[in-house]
C-alpha positions in Angstrom: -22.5 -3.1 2.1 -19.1 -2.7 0.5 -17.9 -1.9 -3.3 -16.4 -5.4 -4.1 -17.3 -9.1 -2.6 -15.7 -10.5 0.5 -12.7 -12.3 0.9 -15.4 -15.4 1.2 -16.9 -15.0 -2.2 -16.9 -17.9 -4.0 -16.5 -15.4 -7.1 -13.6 -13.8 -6.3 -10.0 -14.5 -7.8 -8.1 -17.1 -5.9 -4.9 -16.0 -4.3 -2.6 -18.8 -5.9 1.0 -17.2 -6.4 4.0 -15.3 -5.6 5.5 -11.9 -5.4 7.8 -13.5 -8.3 4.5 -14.6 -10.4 4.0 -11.0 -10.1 7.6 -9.6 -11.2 7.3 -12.1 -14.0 4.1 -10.2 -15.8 5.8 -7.1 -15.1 8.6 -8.0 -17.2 6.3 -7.7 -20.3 5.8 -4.2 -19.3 9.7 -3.3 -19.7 10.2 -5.4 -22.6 7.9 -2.4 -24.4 11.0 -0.1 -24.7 11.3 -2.0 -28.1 8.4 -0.6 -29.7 9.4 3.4 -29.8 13.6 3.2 -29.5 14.0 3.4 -33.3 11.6 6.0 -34.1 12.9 8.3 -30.5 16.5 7.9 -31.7 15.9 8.9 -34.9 14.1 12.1 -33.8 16.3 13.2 -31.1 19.2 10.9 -31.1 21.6 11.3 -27.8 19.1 13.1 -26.3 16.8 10.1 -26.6 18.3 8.6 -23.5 18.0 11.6 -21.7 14.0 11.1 -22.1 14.0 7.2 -21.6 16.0 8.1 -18.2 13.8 11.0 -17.1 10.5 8.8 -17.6 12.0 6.0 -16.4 13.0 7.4 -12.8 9.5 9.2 -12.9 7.8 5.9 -13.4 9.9 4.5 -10.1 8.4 7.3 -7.7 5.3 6.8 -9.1 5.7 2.9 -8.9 6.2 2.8 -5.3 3.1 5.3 -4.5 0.9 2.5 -6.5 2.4 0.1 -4.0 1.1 1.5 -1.5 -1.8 2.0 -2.8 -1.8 -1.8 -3.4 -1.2 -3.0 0.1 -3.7 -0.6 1.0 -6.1 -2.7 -1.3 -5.2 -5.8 -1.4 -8.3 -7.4 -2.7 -8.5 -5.0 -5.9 -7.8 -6.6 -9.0 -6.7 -5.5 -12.0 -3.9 -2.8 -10.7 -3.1 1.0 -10.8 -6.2 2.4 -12.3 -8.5 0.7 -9.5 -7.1 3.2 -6.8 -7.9 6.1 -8.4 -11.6 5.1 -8.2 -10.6 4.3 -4.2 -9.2 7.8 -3.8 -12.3 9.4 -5.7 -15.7 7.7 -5.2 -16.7 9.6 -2.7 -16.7 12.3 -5.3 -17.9 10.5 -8.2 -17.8 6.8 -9.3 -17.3 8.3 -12.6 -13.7 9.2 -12.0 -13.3 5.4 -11.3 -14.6 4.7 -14.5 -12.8 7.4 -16.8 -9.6 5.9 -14.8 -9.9 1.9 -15.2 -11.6 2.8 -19.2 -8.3 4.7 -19.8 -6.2 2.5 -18.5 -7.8 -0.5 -20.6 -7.1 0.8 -23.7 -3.8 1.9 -22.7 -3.4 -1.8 -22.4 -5.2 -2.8 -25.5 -2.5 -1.0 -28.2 0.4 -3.6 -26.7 -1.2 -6.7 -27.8 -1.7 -5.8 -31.7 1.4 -3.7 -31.8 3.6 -6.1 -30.3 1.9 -9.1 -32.2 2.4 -7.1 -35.4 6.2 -6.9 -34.5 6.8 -10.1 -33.2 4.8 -11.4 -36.8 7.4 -9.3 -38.8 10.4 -10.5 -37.5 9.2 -14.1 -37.4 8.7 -13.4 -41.0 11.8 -11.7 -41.9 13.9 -14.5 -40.2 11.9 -17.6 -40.5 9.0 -17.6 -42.7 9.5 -15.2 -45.4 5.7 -16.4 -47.1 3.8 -15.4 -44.2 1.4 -12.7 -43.8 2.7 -11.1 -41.1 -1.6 -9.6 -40.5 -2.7 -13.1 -40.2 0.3 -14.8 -38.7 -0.2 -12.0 -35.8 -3.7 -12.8 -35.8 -2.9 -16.4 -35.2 -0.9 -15.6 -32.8 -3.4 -14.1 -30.3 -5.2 -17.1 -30.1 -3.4 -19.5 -28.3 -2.1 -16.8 -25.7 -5.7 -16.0 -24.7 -6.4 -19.8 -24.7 -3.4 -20.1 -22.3 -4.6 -17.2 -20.0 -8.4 -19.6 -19.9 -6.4 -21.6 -17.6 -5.8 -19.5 -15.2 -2.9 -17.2 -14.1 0.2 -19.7 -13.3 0.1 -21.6 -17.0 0.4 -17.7 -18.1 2.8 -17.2 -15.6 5.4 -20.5 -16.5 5.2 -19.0 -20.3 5.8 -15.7 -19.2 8.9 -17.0 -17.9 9.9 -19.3 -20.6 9.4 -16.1 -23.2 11.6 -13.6 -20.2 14.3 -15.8 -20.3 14.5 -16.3 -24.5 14.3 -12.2 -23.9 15.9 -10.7 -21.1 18.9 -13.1 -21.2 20.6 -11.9 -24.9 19.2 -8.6 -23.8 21.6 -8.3 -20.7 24.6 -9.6 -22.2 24.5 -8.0 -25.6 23.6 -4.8 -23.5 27.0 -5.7 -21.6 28.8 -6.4 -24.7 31.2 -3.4 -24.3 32.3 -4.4 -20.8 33.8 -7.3 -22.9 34.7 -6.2 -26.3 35.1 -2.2 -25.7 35.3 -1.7 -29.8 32.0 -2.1 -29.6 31.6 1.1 -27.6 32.0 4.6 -29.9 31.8 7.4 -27.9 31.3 9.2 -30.9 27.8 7.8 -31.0 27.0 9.4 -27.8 28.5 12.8 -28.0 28.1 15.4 -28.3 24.9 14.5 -25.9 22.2 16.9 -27.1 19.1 16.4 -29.0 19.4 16.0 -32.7 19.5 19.5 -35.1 19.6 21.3 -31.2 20.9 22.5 -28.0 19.6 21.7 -23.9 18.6 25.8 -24.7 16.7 25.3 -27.6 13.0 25.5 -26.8 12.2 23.6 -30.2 14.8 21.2 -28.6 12.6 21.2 -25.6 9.1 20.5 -26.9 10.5 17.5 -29.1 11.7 16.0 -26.1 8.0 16.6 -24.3 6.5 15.1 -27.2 8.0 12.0 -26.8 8.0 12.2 -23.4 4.3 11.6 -24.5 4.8 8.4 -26.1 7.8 7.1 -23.5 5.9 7.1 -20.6 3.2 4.3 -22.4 6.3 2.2 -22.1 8.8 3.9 -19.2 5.7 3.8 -16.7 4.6 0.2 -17.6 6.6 -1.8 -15.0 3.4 -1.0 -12.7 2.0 -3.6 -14.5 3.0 -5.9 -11.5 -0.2 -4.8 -9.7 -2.7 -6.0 -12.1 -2.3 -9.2 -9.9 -2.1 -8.0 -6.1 -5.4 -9.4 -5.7 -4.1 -13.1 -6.7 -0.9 -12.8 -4.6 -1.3 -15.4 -1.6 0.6 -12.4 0.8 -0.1 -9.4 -0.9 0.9 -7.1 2.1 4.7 -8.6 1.8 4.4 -9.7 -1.7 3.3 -6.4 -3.6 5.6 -4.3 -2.2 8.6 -6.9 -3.3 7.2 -7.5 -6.9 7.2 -3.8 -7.6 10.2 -2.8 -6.4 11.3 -5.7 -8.1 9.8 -4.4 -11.5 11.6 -0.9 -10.8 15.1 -2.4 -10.9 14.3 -4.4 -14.2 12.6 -0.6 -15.7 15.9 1.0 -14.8 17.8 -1.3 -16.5 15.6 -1.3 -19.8 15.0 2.0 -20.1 17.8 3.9 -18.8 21.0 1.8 -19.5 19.7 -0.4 -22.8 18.6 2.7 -24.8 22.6 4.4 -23.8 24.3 1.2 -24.7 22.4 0.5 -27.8 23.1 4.1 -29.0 26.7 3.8 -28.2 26.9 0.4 -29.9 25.5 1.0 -33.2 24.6 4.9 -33.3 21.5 7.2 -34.3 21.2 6.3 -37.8 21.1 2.0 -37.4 19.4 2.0 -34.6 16.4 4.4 -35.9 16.4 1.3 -38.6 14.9 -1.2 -36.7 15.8 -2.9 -33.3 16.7 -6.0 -35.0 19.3 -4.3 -37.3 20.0 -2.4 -33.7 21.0 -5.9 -32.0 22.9 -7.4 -34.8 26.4 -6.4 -34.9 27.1 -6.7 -31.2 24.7 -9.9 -31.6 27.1 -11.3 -34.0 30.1 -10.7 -32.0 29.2 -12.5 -29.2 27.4 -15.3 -30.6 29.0 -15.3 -34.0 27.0 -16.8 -37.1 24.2 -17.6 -35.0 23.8 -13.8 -33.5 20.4 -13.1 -36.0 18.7 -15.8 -35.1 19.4 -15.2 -31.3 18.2 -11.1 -32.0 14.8 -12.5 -33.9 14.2 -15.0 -31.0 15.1 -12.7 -27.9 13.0 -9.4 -29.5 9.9 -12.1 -30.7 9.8 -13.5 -26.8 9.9 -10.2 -25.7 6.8 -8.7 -27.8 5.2 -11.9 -26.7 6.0 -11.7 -23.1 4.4 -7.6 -23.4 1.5 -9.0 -25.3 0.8 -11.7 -22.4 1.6 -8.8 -19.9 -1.5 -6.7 -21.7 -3.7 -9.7 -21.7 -3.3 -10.4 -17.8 -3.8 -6.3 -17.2 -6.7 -5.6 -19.5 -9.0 -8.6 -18.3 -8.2 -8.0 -14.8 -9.0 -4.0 -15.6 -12.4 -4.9 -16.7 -13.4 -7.6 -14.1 -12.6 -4.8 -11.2 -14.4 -2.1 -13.4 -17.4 -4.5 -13.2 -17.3 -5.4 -9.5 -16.5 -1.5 -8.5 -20.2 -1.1 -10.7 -18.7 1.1 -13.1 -19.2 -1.5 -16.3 -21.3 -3.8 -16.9 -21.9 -7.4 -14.8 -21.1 -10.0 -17.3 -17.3 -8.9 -16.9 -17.5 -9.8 -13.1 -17.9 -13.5 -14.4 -15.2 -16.1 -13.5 -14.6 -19.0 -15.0 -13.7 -22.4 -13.4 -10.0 -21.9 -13.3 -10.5 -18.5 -11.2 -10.0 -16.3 -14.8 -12.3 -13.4 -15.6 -13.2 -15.4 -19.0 -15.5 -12.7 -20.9 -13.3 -9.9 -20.1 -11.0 -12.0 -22.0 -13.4 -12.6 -25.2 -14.0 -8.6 -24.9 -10.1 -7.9 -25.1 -9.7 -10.8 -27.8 -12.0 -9.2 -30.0 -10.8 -5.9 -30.0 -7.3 -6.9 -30.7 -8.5 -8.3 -33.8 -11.0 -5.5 -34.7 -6.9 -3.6 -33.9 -5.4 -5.4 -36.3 -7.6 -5.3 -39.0 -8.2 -1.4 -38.6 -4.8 -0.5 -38.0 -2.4 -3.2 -39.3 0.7 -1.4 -39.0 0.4 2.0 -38.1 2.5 1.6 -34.5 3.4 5.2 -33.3 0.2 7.0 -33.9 -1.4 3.8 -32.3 0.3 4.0 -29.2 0.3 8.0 -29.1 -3.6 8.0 -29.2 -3.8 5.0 -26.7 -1.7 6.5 -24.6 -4.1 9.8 -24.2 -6.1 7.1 -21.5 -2.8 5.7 -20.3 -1.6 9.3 -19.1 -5.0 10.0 -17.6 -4.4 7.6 -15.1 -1.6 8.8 -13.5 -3.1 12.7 -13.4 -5.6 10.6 -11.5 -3.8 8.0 -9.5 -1.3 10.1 -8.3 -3.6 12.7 -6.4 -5.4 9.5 -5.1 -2.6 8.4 -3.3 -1.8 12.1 -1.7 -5.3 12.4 -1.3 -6.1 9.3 0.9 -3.1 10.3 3.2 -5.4 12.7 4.4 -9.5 11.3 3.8 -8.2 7.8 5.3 -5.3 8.5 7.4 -6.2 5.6 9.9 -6.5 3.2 7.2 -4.1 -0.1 7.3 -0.8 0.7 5.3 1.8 -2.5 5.5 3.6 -0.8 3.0 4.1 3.1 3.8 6.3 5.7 2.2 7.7 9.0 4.1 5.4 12.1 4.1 7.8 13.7 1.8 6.1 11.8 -1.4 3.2 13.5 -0.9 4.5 16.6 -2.1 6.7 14.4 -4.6 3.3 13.0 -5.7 2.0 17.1 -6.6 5.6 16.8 -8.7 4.7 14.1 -10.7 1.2 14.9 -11.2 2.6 18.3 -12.8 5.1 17.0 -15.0 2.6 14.0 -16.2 0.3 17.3 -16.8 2.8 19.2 -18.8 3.5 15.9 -21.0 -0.1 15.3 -21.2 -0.9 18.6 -22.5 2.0 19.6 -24.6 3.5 16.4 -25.9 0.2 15.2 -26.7 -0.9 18.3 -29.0 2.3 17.7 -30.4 1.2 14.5 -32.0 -1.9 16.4 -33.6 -5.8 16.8 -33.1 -6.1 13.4 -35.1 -4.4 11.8 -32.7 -5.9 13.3 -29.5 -9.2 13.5 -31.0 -9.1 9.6 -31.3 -7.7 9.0 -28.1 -10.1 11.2 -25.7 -13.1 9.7 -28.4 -12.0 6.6 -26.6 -11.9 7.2 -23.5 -15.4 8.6 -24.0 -16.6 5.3 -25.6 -16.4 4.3 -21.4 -20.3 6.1 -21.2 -23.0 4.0 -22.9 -21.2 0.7 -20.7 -21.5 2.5 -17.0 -24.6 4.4 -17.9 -26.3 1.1 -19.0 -25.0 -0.7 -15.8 -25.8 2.1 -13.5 -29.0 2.6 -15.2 -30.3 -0.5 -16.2 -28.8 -3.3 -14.9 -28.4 -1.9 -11.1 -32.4 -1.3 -10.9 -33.3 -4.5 -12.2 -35.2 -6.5 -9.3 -33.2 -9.8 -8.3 -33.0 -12.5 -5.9 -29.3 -11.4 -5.1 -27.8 -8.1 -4.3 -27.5 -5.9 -7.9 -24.2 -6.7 -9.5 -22.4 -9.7 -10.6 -24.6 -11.9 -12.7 -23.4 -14.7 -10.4 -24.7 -12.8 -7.3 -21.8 -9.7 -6.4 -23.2 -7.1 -4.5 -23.4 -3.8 -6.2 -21.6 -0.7 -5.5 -22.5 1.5 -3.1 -21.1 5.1 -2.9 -18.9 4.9 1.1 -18.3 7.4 3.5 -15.4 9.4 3.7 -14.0 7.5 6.9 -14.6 3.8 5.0 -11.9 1.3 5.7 
């Protein structure tokens, strides 16, 4: 008996797009270097792209480990977090379930944050009456009812909202290859952190601290393989749509972040990213340049919203199927979408916004307490099944070097773990490991309860999934 359903199961999510279906719900993820730009810059200023940068190419390495991970498992849904539990249930399925839990609520935060945004700027350009807590409220509803369809109507939005996004990103980002008075090196230099100096160990530890909150958006390109298991060719196609992702996370968070800096400097763009936009906005499309801003940073939180609600469901519906949560999120609806998962994630983005309303930063920073988890799990998964499962089929394979580069990134993940996230206070740790731990009553009551119940079918999904069982070391 094996951990998830066969390819035959009548249950299990069709394989109905592309390689480009899954670049397109990555794009979401790199769209999130909106969210913390302002409040880095004004912290460290210059040095603020030296962070996006380092994160950024750390998120690359560890982007194409996860795809091999994901050709190595092409039938997992719901991405990155899933392979940890494949490179550690022979320990303990509870390392599975601490992984995929984390990495749900990292997902959570990015649909109320970015809803929260995208309300306030529709409000400050558009609809000055509106209550930006409601409007944002609102505004979840139709995307989850889009996402009930299934995964291409969420896909064709997706795309609709990248292109109102990433289009005016690009060429206001490029403005100062065609106006270069836009471009004032004096924004830029000299390039050390704010009040500091590269020797400063104050210097230092500001940058590690938000380090801490970067990597909840510099890392988030991954997101790409939250859909390997509803790629028609996901041996060919996961490898493409994440190495895809990397390029577009390169460009967002290592050249936007310098460009923007050098644009409009430290103290405007620690304003707010539409005030950030504007004047090179305004040069190149003249009168019109704030509207263009509002509508290319409101797609964009959109598009990351949608991104969260594809990764989150998909997250919970493995967890179930793995038997680490419980069975009603293995459910499918008729369209091939894991439907309650769904509900779940919708009503917890509104319990979000009513709890939090706009408190962003400290959001993210305690959210991303699960998000960081993953990787010090993930990481030593994938240099860990080199060895346990060397046989095991690899379409997509990386040189033996990244094994040791994967004992790299697990170290510096550590360090930002650790330090940046004390940094950010026992309120905010406290909260986020709280959460994490709120992953217990769920996989105690389905390994418990619901497992031992006598049924007609195999113990798992309500609609007759077979339950988890722990493997052998030498499992395919």
């Amino acid at each position: 008996m094996t951990d998830h359903p066969s390819a035959s199961d009548s249950h299990q999510l069709k394989r109905t797009v592309t390689w480009k279906s899954a670049f397109v719900v990555s794009l979401g993820g790199s769209m999130l270097v909106a969210v913390s730009l302002g409040p880095m810059a004004a912290a460290l200023g210059p040095a603020s792209v030296f962070v996006w940068t380092l994160t950024a190419m750390v998120g690359v390495l560890s982007c194409l480990m996860i795809a091999e991970l994901a050709t190595m498992f092409p039938d997992k849904a719901g991405g990155t977090a899933t392979y940890a539990h494949e490179g550690f249930k022979d320990v303990s399925p509870m390392i599975g379930a601490v992984s995929n839990w984390g990495y749900w609520l990292g997902w959570i935060p990015v649909i109320p944050v970015n809803l929260v945004l995208s309300a306030g700027y529709i409000q400050a350009a558009f609809w000055p009456e509106a209550n930006i807590l409601w409007l944002a409220i609102g505004m979840s509803v139709p995307l989850f009812i889009l996402n009930y369809f299934g995964l291409r109507p969420g896909v064709w939005c997706s795309i609709i909202m990248a292109t109102c996004a990433l289009v005016p990103l690009v060429v206001i980002s490029g403005s100062p290859l065609v106006d270069s008075s836009l471009f004032h090196r004096a924004f830029v230099t000299p390039f050390v952190p704010l009040d500091g100096s590269w020797s400063s160990g104050s210097s230092w530890l500001l940058m590690i601290k938000w380090m801490f909150v970067a990597v909840w958006s510099s890392y988030a390109f991954e997101s790409a393989s939250a859909v390997i298991a509803e790629l028609k060719d996901p041996a060919k196609d996961g490898p493409k749509a994440m190495m895809a992702a990397s390029a577009v996370g390169v460009l967002a968070f290592m050249i936007v972040p310098f460009m923007l800096l050098a644009i409009v400097g430290t103290d405007v763009l620690s304003k707010d990213a539409s005030v950030a936009f504007l004047p090179a906005a305004t040069t190149i499309f003249g009168q019109i340049g704030g509207m263009v801003v509002s509508i290319m940073l409101i797609a964009a939180l959109l598009l990351g919203a949608q991104t969260a609600i594809i990764g989150a469901s998909r997250t919970l519906y493995e967890m179930s199927r793995d038997g680490l949560t419980l069975t009603q999120f293995a459910k499918l609806n008729r369209f091939g979408v894991p439907d309650r998962t769904m509900i779940w994630v919708l009503l917890v983005t509104v319990a979000s916004l009513l709890i939090f309303r706009a408190d962003i930063v400290n959001l993210v920073a305690a959210s991303n307490v699960g998000y960081l988890l993953v990787f010090l799990l993930v990481i030593p998964a994938f240099a860990r099944l080199r060895y346990i499962r060397k046989e095991h089929p690899r379409p997509f394979k990386l040189p033996g070097i990244f094994v040791g580069i994967a004992v790299l990134v697990t170290l510096f993940n550590a360090v930002v773990f650790v330090v940046g996230g004390l940094q950010w206070g026992g309120k905010v740790m406290a909260i986020g490991s709280i959460s994490v731990a709120t992953f217990l009553p769920f996989y105690l009551y389905r390994r418990k309860i619901q497992d031992r119940r006598p049924m007609s079918v195999p113990a798992g999904d309500v609609s007759g999934q077979p339950r988890a069982e722990k493997p052998s070391l030498t499992a395919p």
